[in-house]
C-alpha positions in Angstrom: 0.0 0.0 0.0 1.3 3.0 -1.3 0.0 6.2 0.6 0.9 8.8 -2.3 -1.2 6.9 -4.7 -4.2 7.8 -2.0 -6.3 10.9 -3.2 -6.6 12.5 -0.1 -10.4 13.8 -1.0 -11.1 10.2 -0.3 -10.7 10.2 3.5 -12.9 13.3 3.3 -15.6 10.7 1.9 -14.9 8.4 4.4 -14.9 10.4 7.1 -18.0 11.5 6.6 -19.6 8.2 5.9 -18.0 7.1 8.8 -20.1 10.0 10.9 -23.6 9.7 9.0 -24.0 6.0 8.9 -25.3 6.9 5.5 -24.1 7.7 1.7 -26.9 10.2 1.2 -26.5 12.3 4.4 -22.6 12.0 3.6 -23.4 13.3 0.2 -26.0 16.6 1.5 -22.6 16.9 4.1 -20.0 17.0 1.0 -22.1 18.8 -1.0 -21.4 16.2 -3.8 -23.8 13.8 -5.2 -24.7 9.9 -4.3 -23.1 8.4 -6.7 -19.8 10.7 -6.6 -19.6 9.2 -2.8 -20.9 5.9 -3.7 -17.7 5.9 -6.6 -15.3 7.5 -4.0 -16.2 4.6 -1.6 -15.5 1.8 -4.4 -12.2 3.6 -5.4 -11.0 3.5 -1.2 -12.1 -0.2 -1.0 -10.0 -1.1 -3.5 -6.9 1.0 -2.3 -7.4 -0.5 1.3 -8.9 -4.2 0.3 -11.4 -3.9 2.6 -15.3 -3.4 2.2 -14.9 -0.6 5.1 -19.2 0.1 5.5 -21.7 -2.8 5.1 -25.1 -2.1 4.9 -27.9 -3.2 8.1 -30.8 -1.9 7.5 -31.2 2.2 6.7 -27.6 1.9 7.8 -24.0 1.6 6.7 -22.1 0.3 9.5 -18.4 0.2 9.4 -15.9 -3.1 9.5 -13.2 -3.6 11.9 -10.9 -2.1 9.3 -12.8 1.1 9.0 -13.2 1.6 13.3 -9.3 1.0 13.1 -9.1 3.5 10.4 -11.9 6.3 11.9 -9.5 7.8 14.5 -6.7 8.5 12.8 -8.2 10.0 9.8 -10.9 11.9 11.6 -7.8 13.1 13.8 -5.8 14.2 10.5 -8.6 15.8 8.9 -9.3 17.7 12.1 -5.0 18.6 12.6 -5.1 19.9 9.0 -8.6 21.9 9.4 -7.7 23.8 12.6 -4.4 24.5 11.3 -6.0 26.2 8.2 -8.2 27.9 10.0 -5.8 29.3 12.4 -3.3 30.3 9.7 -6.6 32.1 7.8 -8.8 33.0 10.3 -6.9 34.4 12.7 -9.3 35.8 15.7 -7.4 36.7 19.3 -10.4 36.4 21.1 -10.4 32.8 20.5 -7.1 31.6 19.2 -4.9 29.0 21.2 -1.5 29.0 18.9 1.6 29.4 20.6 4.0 31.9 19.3 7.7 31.2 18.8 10.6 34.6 19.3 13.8 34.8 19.1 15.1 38.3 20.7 17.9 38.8 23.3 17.5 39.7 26.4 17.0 43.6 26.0 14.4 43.0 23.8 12.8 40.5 26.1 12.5 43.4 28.9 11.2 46.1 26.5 8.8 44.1 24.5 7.6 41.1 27.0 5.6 42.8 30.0 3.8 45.2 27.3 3.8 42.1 25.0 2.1 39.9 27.8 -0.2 42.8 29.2 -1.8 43.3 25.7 -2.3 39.2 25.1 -3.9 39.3 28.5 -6.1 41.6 27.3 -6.9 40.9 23.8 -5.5 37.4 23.4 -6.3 35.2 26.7 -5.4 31.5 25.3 -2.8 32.3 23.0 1.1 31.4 24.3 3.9 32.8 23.9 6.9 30.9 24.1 11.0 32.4 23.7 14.3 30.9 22.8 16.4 30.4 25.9 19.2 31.9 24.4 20.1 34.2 21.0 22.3 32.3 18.5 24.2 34.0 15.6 22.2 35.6 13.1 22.6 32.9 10.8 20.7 30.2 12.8 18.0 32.6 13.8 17.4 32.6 10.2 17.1 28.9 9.8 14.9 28.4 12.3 13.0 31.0 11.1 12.9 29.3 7.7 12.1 25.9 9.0 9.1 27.3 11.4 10.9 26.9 14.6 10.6 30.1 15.0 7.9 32.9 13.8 9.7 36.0 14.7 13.0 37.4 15.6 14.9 40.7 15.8 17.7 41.4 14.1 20.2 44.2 12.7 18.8 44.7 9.3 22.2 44.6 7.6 22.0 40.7 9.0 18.9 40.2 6.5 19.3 42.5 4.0 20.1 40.0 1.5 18.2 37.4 2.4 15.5 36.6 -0.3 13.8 35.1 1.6 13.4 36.6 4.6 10.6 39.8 5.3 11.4 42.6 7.9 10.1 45.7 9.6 12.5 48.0 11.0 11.1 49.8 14.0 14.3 51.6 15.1 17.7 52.6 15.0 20.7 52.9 17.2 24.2 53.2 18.0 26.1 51.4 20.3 28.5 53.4 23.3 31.4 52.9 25.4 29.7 52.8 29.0 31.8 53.1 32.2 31.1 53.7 36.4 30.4 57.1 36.4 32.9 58.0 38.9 35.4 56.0 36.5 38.8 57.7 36.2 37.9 58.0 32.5 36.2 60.2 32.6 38.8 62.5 34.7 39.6 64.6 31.5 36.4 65.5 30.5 37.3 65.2 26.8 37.1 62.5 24.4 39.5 59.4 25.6 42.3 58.4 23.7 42.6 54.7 22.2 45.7 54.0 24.0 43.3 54.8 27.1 40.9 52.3 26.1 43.1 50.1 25.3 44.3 50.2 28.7 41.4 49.1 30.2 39.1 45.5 30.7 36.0 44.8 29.5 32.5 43.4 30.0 31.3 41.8 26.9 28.1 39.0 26.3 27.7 35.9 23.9 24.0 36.4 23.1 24.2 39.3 20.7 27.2 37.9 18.1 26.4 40.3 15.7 26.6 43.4 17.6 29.7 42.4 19.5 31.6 41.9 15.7 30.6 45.5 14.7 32.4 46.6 17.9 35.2 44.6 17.5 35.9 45.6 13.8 35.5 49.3 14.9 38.2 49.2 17.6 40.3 46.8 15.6 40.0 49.6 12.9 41.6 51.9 15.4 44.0 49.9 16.4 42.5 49.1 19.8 42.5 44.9 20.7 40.2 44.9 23.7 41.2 42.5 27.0 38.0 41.2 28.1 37.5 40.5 31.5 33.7 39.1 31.6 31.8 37.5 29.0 28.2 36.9 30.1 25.1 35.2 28.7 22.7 38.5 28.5 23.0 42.1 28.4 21.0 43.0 31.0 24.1 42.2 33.3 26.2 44.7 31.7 25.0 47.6 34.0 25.3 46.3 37.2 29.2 44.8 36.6 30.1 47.9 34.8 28.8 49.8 38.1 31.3 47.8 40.5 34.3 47.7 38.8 36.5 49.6 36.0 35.5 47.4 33.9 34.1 49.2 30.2 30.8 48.1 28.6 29.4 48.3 25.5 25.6 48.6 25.0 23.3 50.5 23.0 22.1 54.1 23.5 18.8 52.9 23.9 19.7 50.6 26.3 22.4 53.1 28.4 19.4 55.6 28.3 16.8 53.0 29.7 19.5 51.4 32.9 21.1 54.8 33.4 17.7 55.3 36.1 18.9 52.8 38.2 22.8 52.1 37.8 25.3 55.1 38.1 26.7 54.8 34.7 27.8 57.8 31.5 28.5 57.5 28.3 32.3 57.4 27.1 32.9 60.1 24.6 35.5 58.0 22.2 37.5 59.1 19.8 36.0 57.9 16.9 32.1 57.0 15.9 30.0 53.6 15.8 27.9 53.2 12.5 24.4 53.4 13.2 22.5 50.5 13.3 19.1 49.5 12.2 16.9 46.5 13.7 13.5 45.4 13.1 11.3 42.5 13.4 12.4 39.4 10.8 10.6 36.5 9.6 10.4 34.0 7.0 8.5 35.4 3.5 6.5 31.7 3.4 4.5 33.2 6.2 3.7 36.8 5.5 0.0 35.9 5.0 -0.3 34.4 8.0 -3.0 36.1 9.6 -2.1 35.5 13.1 1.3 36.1 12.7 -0.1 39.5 11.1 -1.5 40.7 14.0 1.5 39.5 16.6 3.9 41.8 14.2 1.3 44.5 14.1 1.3 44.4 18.2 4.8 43.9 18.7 6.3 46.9 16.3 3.5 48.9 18.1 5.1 48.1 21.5 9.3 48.4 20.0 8.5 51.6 18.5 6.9 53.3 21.7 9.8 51.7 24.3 12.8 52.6 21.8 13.5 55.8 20.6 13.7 56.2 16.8 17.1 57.8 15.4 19.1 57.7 18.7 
């Protein structure tokens, strides 16, 4: 038995026999005619060998085979048809997907509460679920490819050429040299030299691969190889080590702007400038008319775009 030689419309046929004991209240069901079901039913008993409905009385009761085969195919038909109609027929109110993202940990702190608030609100049975951690851009974009993922955010320059790939920018940023700000450092109150930050340790993370490159090439470009004291799983760290010790950080001004309220940290004025960098919401082209993904984008870049300020 060969299952691509099935037409699946069959099962369809036999599924709803199956429920209606009867060809004719399958066929009103189907909207087909008696003998289009009565054919379909000949063409399936063949393909499985079996006579799968016998008739007893006003009645077409099924054989052994067809109760072993009821389940699953009433379960498939049901997988496939609430799938649809999730992907189509996207409604909040009612939905139960789960929702895969892939976002470091800053974006985690500015988007989740607000995120989680609103599906309270709007969106009581749906789940959100994130990755543990924040692999190199180009896994992110696998699993975003293969479904494993439904959104991430990434710097746009990561995606840029991806054919593939759909994106929404909703801000852009620089990154900064942050320090204690009672950090000799800043003792000059003029731009450091390198040789000054070259002097000096650093704080660094693994979870943002991308961003930590960009940094490196710009003080390699300047002649500055960085001795790096820390190297932590998440960014949201950064503040508090940078805080205790003279250690240097390096974060985003969104993110310096947002910690500097509760950690007594400054800028570094460096000699030389970061290139601006532009992030947005990514996700795989296949599901750009997916409705429910639709409205989580929608939701989300509402959310980014209030809690990061555009142009810094």
């Amino acid at each position: 038995m060969n299952i691509r030689q099935l037409d699946l419309n069959l099962l369809l046929v036999f599924d709803a026999v199956y429920r209606e004991r009867s060809i004719s209240a399958a066929a009103r069901k189907l909207d087909l005619s008696q003998p289009a079901v009565s054919n379909a039913l000949r063409r399936l008993r063949k393909f499985t060998g079996d006579t799968l409905f016998f008739r007893s009385g006003n009645e077409m009761m099924p054989t052994r085979t067809a109760n072993a085969l009821a389940i699953p195919v009433s379960h498939a038909l049901s997988t496939v048809e609430e799938s649809l109609s999730s992907l189509r027929a996207f409604d909040p109110r009612t939905s139960t997907r789960v929702f895969r993202l892939g976002i470091n940990d800053f974006m985690r702190v500015t988007l989740v509460p607000a995120l989680a608030n609103l599906l309270e609100q709007e969106a009581p049975n749906v789940r959100l679920e994130f990755t543990g951690e924040t692999p190199n851009p180009p896994v992110l974009l696998e699993a975003l490819r293969r479904g494993e993922t439904d959104i991430s955010i990434l710097p746009l320059g990561a995606v840029a050429a991806e054919k593939d790939i759909s994106f929404s920018a909703f801000n852009s940023d620089t990154l900064a040299v942050v320090a204690r700000a009672e950090h000799p450092i800043f003792d000059s109150g003029t731009p450091v030299s390198t040789e000054a930050l070259a002097s000096v340790r650093y704080v660094t993370t693994n979870n943002a691969p991308a961003l930590r490159a960009l940094a490196e090439t710009v003080f390699a470009e300047h002649g500055i190889e960085r001795d790096v004291a820390c190297v932590m799983p998440d960014t949201s760290t950064i503040p508090s080590i940078v805080e205790m010790t003279d250690y240097l950080g390096i974060v985003g001004k969104s993110f310096l702007k947002r910690h500097q309220r509760d950690h007594a940290i400054a800028e570094v004025k460096t000699p030389f400038t970061f290139p601006q960098i532009k992030a947005g919401l990514v996700w795989a082209r296949s599901a750009d008319e997916d409705q429910g993904l639709q409205w989580l984008r929608h939701k989300a870049e509402g959310i980014l775009k209030s809690a990061v300020t555009v142009g810094e």
